[in-house]
C-alpha positions in Angstrom: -29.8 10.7 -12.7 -28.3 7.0 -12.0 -26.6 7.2 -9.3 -25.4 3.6 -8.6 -23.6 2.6 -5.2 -20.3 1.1 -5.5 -19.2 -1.0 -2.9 -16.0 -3.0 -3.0 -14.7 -6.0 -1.0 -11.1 -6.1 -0.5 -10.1 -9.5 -0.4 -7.3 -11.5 -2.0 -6.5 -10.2 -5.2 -8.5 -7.3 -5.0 -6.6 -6.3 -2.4 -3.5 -6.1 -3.8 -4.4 -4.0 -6.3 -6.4 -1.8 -3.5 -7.7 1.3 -4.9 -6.7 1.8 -8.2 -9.7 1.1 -9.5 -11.3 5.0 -8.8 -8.1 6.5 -10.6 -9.0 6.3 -14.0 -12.6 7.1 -12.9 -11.6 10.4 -10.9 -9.5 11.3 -13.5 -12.6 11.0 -16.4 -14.8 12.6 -13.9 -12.9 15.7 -12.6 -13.9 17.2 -16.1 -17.3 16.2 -16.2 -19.7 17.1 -13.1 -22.9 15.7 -14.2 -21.1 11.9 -15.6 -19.4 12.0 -12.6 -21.8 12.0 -10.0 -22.4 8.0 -11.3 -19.6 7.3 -9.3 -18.7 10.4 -7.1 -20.3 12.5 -4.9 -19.8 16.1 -3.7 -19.1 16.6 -0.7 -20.3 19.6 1.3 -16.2 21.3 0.9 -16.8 21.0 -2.9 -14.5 17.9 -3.2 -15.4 14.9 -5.2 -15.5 11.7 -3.2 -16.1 8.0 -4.7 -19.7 6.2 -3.6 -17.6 3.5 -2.1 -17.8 1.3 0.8 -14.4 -0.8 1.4 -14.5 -3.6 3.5 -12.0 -6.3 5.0 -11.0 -8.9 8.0 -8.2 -7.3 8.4 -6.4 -3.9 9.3 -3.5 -3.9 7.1 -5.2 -3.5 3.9 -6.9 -0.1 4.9 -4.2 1.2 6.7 -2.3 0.9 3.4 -4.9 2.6 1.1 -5.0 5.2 3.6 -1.8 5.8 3.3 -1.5 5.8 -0.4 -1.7 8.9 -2.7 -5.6 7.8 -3.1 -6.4 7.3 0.2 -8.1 11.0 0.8 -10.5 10.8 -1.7 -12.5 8.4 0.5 -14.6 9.0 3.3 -12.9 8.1 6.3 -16.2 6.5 7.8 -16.5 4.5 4.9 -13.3 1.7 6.0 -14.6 -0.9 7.9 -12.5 -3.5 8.9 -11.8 -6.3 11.5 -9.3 -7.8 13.2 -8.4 -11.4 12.2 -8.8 -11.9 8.6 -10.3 -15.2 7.2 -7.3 -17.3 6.6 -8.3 -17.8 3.0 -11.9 -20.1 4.5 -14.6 -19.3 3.3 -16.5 -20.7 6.2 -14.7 -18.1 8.2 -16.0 -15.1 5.5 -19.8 -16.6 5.6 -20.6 -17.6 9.2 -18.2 -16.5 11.5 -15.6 -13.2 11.1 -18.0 -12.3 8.9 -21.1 -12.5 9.9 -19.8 -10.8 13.2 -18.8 -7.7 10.7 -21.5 -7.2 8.8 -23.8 -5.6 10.3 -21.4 -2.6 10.7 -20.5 -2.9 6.8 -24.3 -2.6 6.2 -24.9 0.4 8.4 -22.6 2.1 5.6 -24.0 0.7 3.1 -27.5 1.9 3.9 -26.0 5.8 4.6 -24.4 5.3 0.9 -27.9 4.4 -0.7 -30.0 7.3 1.4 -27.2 9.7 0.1 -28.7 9.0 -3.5 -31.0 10.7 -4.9 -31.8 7.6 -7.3 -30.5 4.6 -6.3 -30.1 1.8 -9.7 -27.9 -0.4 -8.3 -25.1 -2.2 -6.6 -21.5 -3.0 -7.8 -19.2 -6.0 -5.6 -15.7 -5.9 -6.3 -14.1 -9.2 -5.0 -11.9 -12.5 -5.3 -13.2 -15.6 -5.0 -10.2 -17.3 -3.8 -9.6 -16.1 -0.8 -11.9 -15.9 2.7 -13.0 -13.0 2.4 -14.0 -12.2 -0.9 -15.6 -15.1 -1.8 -17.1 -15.9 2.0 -17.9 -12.5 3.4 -18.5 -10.9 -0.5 -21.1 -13.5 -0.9 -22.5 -12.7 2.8 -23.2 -9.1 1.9 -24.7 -9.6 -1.5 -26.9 -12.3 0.2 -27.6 -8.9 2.7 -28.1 -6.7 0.3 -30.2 -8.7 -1.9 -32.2 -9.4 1.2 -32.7 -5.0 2.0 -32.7 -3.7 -1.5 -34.6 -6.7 -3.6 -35.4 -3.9 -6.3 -32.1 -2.7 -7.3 -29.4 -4.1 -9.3 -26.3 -6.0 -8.7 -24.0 -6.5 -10.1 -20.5 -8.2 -9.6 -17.0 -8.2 -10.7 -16.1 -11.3 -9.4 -12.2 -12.6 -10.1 -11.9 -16.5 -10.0 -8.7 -18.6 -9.4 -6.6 -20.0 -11.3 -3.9 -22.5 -11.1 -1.1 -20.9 -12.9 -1.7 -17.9 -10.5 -2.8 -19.5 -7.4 -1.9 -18.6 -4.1 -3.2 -21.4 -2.1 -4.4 -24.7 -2.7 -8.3 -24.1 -1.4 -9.0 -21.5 -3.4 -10.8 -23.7 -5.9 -13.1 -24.8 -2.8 -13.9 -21.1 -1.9 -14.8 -20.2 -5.3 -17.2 -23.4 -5.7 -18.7 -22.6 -2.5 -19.6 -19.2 -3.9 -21.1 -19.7 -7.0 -24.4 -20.7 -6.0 -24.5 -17.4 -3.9 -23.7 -15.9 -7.0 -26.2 -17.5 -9.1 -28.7 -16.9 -6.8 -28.6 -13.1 -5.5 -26.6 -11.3 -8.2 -28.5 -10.2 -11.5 -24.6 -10.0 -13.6 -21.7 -11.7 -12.7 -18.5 -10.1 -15.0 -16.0 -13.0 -14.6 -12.2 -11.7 -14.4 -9.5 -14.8 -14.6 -5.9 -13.5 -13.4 -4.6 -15.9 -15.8 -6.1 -14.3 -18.9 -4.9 -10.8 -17.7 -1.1 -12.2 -17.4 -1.4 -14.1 -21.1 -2.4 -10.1 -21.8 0.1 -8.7 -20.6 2.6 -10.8 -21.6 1.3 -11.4 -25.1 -0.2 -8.6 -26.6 1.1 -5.7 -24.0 5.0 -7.1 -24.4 5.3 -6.5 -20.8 8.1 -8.8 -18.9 6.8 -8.1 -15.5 3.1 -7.4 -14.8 2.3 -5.3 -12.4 -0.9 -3.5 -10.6 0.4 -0.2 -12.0 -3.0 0.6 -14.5 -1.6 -0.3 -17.6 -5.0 -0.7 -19.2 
């Protein structure tokens, strides 16, 4: 059975729209045991829990998911965090908050991959705008790469823009990770915030897009 380990890196964009990612996936799932154990695990109560490791620099962005409707169906264990954030460098993400991090994210990582019973691959959810998504994301799929040379990865990796920008180095971050990219990860699916707004406002009609799961 493939059993692929998903790991996301909150950071930037992917942060804000946190964990809705696993809804339409629990929600497929929940009907089908065997598709769903891809994704989601049983746990020893019965429940179905996503193979996820979530990651940040900073508190705020687990305390929030935690306190969101979806916040139970992830192992508690599985939030790793630190304390400072990256202030949008992605010197910060690479060499210093980071690197001082990732150890701890890796720990996880490695229960993740013993807990399955065939282990394909890996998935990285980030931003490469901000710190750390693009500094820290590329860090641990550098790791990764480096532990599990045999297995997949794969990334969703979501580049700036300027129409949607939110600061003006977010064009060096993402530069600064694409050879990381190029090197370590065997599929790179490039998202562009732009082309999801032109979406939304163009063929969705919507006036104000939102992280709300319309697709």
């Amino acid at each position: 059975m493939w059993e692929p380990n998903r790991i996301q890196v909150l950071g930037g964009c992917v942060r804000r729209a946190r964990h809705r990612p696993h809804r339409p996936v629990h929600r497929e799932h929940r009907y089908s045991v065997r598709e769903g154990q891809c994704l989601l695990q049983r746990s020893q109560r019965g429940r179905y829990v996503p193979r996820a490791v979530l990651m940040d620099l900073e508190p705020g962005t687990m305390d929030s998911i935690r306190a969101g409707p979806y916040g139970q169906i992830f192992r508690p264990d599985n939030f790793v965090f630190g304390q400072s954030g990256a202030g949008n460098n992605w010197a910060k993400g690479h060499y210093t908050e980071g690197a001082e991090l990732i150890d701890s994210v890796l720990d996880v990582v490695r229960k993740e991959a013993e807990n399955c019973d065939c282990l394909q691959g890996f998935q990285v959810c980030h931003s490469l705008g901000g710190g750390t998504g693009s500094g820290m994301g590329t860090l641990l799929i550098s790791k990764i790469r480096e532990e599990f040379p045999d297995r997949m990865m794969l990334t969703f990796s979501v580049f700036p823009s300027p129409k949607v920008s939110d600061t003006v180095v977010e064009p060096y971050n993402a530069t600064l990770s694409v050879h990381q990219l190029v090197e370590n990860a065997d599929e790179c699916m490039v998202l562009d915030n732009e082309a999801l707004y032109d979406i939304c406002f163009r063929t969705l009609k919507l006036t104000t897009p939102s992280y709300c799961g319309h697709v």
